[in-house]
Backbone as JSON Lines, residues from 0, in Angstrom:
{"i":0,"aa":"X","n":[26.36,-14.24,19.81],"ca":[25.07,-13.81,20.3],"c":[24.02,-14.08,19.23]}
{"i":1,"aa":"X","n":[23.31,-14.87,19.63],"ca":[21.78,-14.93,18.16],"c":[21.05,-13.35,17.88]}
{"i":2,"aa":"X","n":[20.59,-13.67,16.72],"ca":[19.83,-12.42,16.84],"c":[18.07,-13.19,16.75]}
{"i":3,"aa":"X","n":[17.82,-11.61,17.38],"ca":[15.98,-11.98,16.94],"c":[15.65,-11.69,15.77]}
{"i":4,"aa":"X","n":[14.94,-12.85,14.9],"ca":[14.19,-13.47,14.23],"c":[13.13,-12.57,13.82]}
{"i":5,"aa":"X","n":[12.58,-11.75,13.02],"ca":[11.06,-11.16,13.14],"c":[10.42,-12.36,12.93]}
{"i":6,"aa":"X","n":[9.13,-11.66,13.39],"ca":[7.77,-12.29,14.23],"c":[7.38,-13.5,13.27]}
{"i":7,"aa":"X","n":[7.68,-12.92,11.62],"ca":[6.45,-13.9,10.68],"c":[7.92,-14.98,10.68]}
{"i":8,"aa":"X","n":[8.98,-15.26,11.26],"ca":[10.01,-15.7,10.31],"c":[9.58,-16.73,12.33]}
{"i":9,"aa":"X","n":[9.69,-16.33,13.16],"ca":[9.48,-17.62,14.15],"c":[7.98,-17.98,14.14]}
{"i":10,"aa":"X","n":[6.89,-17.3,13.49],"ca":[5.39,-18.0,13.8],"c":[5.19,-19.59,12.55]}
{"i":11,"aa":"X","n":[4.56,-20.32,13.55],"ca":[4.44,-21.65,13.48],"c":[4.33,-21.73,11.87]}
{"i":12,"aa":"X","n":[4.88,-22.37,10.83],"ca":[4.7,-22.27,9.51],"c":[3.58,-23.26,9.44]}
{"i":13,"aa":"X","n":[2.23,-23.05,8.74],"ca":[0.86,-24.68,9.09],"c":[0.18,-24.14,7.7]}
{"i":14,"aa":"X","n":[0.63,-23.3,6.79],"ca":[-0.27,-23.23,5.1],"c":[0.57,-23.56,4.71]}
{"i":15,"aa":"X","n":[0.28,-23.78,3.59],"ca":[1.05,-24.68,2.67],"c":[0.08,-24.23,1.1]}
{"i":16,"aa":"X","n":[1.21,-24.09,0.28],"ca":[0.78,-23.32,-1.33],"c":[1.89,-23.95,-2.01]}
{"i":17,"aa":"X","n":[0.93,-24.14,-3.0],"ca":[1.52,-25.04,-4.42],"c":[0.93,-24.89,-6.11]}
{"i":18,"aa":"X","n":[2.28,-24.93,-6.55],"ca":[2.2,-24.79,-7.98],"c":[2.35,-25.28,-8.91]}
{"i":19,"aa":"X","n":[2.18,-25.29,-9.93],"ca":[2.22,-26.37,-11.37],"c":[3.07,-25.02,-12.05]}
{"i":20,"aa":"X","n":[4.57,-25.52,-12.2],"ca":[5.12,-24.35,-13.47],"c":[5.77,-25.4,-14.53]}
{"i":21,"aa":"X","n":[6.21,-24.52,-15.45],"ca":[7.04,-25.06,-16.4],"c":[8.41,-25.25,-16.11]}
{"i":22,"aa":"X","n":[9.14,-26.65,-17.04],"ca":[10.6,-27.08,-16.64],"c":[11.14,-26.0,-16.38]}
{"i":23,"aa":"X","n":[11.03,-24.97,-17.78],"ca":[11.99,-23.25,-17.54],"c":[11.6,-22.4,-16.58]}
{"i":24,"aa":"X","n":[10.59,-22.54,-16.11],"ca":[10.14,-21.76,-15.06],"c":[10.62,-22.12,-13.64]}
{"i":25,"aa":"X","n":[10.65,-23.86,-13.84],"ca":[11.55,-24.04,-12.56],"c":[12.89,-23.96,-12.6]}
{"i":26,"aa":"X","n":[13.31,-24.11,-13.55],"ca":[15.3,-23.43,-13.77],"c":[15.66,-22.65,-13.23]}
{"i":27,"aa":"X","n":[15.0,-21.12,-14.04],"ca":[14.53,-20.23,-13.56],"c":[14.78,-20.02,-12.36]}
{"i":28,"aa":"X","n":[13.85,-20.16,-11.52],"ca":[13.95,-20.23,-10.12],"c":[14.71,-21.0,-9.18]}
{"i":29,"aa":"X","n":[15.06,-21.65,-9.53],"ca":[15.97,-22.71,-9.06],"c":[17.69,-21.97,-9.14]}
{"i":30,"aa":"X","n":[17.73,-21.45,-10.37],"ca":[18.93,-20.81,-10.66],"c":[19.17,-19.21,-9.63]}
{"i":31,"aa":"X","n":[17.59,-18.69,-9.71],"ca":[17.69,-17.63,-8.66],"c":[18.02,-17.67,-7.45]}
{"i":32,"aa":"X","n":[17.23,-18.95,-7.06],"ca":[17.5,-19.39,-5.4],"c":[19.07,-19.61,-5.09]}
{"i":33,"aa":"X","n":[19.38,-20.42,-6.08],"ca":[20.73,-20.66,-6.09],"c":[22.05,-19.19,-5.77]}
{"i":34,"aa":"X","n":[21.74,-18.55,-6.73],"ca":[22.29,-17.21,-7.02],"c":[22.21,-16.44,-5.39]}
{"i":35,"aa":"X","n":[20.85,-16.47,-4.86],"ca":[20.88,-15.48,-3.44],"c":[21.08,-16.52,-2.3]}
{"i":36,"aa":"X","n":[21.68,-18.14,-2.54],"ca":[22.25,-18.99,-1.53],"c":[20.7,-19.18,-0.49]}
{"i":37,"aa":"X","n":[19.25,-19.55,-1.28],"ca":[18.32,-19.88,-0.45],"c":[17.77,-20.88,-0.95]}
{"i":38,"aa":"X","n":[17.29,-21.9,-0.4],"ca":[16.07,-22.9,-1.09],"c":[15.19,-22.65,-1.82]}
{"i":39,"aa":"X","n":[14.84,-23.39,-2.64],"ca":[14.02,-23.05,-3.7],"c":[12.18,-22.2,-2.8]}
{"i":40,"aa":"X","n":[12.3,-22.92,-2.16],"ca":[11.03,-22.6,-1.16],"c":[11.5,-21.12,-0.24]}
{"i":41,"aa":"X","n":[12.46,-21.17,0.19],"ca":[12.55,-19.8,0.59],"c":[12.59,-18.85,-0.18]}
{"i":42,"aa":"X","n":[13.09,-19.22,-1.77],"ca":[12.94,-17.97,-2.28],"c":[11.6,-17.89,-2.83]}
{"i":43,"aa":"X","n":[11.3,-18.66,-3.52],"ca":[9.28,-18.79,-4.14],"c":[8.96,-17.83,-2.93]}
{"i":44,"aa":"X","n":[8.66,-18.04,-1.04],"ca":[8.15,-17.6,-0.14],"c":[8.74,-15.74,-0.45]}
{"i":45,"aa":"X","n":[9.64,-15.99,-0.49],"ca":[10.19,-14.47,0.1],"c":[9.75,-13.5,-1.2]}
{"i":46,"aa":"X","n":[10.38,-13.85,-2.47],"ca":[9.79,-13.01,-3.58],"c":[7.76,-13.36,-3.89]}
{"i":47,"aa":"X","n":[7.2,-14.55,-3.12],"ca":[6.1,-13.82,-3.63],"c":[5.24,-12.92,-2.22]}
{"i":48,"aa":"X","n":[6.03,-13.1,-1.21],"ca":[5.21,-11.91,-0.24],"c":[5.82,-10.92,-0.75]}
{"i":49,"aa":"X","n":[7.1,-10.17,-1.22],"ca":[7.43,-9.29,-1.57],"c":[6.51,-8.51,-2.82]}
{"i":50,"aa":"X","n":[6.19,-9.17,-3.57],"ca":[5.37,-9.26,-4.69],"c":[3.91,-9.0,-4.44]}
{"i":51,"aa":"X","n":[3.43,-9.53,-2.92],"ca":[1.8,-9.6,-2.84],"c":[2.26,-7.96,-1.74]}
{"i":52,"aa":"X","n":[3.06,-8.04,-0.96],"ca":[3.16,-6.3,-0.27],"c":[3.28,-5.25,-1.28]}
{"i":53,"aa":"X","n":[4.6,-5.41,-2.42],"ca":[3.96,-4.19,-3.33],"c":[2.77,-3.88,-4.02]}
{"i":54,"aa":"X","n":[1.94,-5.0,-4.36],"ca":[0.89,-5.08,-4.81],"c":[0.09,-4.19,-4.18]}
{"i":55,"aa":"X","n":[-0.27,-4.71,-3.06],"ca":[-1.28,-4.2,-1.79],"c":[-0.77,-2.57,-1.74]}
{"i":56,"aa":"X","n":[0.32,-2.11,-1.31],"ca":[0.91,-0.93,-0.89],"c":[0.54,-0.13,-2.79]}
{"i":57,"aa":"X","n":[0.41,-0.75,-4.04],"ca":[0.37,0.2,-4.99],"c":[-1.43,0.32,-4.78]}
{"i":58,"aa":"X","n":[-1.81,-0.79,-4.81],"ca":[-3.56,-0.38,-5.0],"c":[-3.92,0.27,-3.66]}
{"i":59,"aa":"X","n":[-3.61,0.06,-2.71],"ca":[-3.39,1.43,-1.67],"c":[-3.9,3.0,-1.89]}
{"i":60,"aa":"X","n":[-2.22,2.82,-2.16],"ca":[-2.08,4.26,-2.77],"c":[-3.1,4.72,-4.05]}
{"i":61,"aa":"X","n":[-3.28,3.57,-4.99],"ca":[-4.17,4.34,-6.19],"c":[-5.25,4.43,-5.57]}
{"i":62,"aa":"X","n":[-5.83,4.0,-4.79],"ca":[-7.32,4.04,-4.33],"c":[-7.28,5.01,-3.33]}
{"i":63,"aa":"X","n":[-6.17,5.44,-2.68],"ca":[-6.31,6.61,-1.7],"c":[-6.26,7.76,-2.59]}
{"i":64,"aa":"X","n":[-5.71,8.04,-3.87],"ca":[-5.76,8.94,-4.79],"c":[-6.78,9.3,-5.43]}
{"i":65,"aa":"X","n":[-7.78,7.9,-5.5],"ca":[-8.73,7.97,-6.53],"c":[-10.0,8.87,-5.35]}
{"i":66,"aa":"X","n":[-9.64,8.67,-4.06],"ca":[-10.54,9.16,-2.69],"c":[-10.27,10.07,-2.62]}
{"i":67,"aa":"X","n":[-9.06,10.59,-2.49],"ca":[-8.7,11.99,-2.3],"c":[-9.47,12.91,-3.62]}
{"i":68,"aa":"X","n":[-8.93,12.55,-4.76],"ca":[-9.11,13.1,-6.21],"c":[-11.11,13.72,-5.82]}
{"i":69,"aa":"X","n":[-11.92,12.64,-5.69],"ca":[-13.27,12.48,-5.54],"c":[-13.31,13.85,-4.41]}
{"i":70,"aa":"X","n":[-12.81,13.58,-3.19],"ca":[-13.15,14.23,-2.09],"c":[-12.66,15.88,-2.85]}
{"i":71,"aa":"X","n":[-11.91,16.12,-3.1],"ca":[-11.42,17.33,-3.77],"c":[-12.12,18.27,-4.9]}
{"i":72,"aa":"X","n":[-12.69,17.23,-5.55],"ca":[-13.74,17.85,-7.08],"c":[-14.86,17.75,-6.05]}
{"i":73,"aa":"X","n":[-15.3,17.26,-5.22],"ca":[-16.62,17.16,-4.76],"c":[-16.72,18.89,-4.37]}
{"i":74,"aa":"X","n":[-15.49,18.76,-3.18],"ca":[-15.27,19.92,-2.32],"c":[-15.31,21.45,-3.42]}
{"i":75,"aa":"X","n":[-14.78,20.96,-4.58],"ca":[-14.66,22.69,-5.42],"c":[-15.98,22.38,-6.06]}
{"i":76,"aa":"X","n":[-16.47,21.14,-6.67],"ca":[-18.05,21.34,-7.36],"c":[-19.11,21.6,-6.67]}
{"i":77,"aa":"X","n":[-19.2,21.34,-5.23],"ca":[-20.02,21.53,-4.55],"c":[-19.88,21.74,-3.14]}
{"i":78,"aa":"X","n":[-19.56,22.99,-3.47],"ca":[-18.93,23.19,-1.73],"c":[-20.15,23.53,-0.74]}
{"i":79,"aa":"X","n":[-19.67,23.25,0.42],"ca":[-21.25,23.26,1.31],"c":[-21.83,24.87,1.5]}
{"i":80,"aa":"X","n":[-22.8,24.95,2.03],"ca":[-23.07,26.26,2.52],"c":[-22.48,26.64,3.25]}
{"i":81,"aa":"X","n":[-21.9,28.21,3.4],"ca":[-21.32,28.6,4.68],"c":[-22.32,28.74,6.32]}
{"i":82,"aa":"X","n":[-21.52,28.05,7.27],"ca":[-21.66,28.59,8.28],"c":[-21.87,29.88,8.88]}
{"i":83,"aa":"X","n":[-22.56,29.39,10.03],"ca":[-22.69,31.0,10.69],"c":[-21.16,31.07,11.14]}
{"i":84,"aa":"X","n":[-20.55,30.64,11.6],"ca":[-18.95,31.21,11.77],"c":[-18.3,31.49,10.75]}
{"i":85,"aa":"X","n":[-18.4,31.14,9.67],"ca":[-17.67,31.86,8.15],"c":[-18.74,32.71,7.63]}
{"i":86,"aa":"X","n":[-19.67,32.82,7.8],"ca":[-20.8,33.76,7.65],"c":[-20.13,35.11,8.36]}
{"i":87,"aa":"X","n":[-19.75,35.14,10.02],"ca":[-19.48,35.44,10.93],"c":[-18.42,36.24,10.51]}
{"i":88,"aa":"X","n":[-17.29,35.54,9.88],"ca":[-16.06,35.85,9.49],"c":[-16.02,36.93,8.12]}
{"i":89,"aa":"X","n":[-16.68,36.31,7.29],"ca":[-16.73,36.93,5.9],"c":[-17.2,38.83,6.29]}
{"i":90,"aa":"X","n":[-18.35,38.8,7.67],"ca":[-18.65,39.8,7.93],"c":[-17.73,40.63,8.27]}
{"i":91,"aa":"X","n":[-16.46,39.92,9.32],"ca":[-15.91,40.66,9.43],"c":[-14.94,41.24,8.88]}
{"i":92,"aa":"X","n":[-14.01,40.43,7.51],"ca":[-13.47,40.68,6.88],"c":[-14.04,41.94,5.96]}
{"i":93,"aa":"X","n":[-15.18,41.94,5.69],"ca":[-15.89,42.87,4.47],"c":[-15.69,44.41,5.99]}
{"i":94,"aa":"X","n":[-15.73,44.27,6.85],"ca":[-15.83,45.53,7.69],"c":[-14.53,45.84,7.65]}
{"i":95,"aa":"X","n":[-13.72,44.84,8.27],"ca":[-11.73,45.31,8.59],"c":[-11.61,45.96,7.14]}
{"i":96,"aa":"X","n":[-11.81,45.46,5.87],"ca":[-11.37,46.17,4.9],"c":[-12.35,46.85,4.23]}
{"i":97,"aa":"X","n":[-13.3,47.68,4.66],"ca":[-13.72,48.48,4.15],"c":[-15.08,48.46,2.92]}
{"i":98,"aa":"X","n":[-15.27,47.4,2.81],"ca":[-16.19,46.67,1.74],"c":[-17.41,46.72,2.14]}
């Protein structure tokens, strides 16, 4: 029985990327490809999307941290005015307990 293929592995391959490395750099790689039984081109392909997704997925995350971090000091340095419904509330809390 074949199996299915994901999507990027059957869409039409039409870019094309190229590099200038060094003899050792192509050994190197050549010796890797060898090692996981893929073409030199499948492996260059596979380790550098692997390489450009962690990338993406770390500056992600630091920049959702660096948003959150902001949104958080904003929220304790300058918190908004209360509402008439926490206005509302505070009233009633100061009554339930006696204040």
């Amino acid at each position: 029985m074949a199996q299915a293929q994901p999507m990027e592995s059957r869409s039409r391959k039409e870019e094309r990327l190229e590099a200038r490395v060094t003899p050792a750099q192509k050994r190197l790689i050549e010796r890797a490809a060898a090692l996981r039984g893929t073409s030199v081109t499948e492996f260059v392909v596979a380790s550098a999307q692997e390489a450009a997704t962690t990338t993406i997925k770390e500056f992600d995350v630091l920049h959702l941290r660096d948003q959150a971090r902001e949104v958080f000091m904003n929220a304790v340095l300058r918190p908004p005015a209360p509402n008439d419904a926490a206005r509302a509330a505070a009233e009633r809390y100061r009554k339930h307990m006696g204040r």
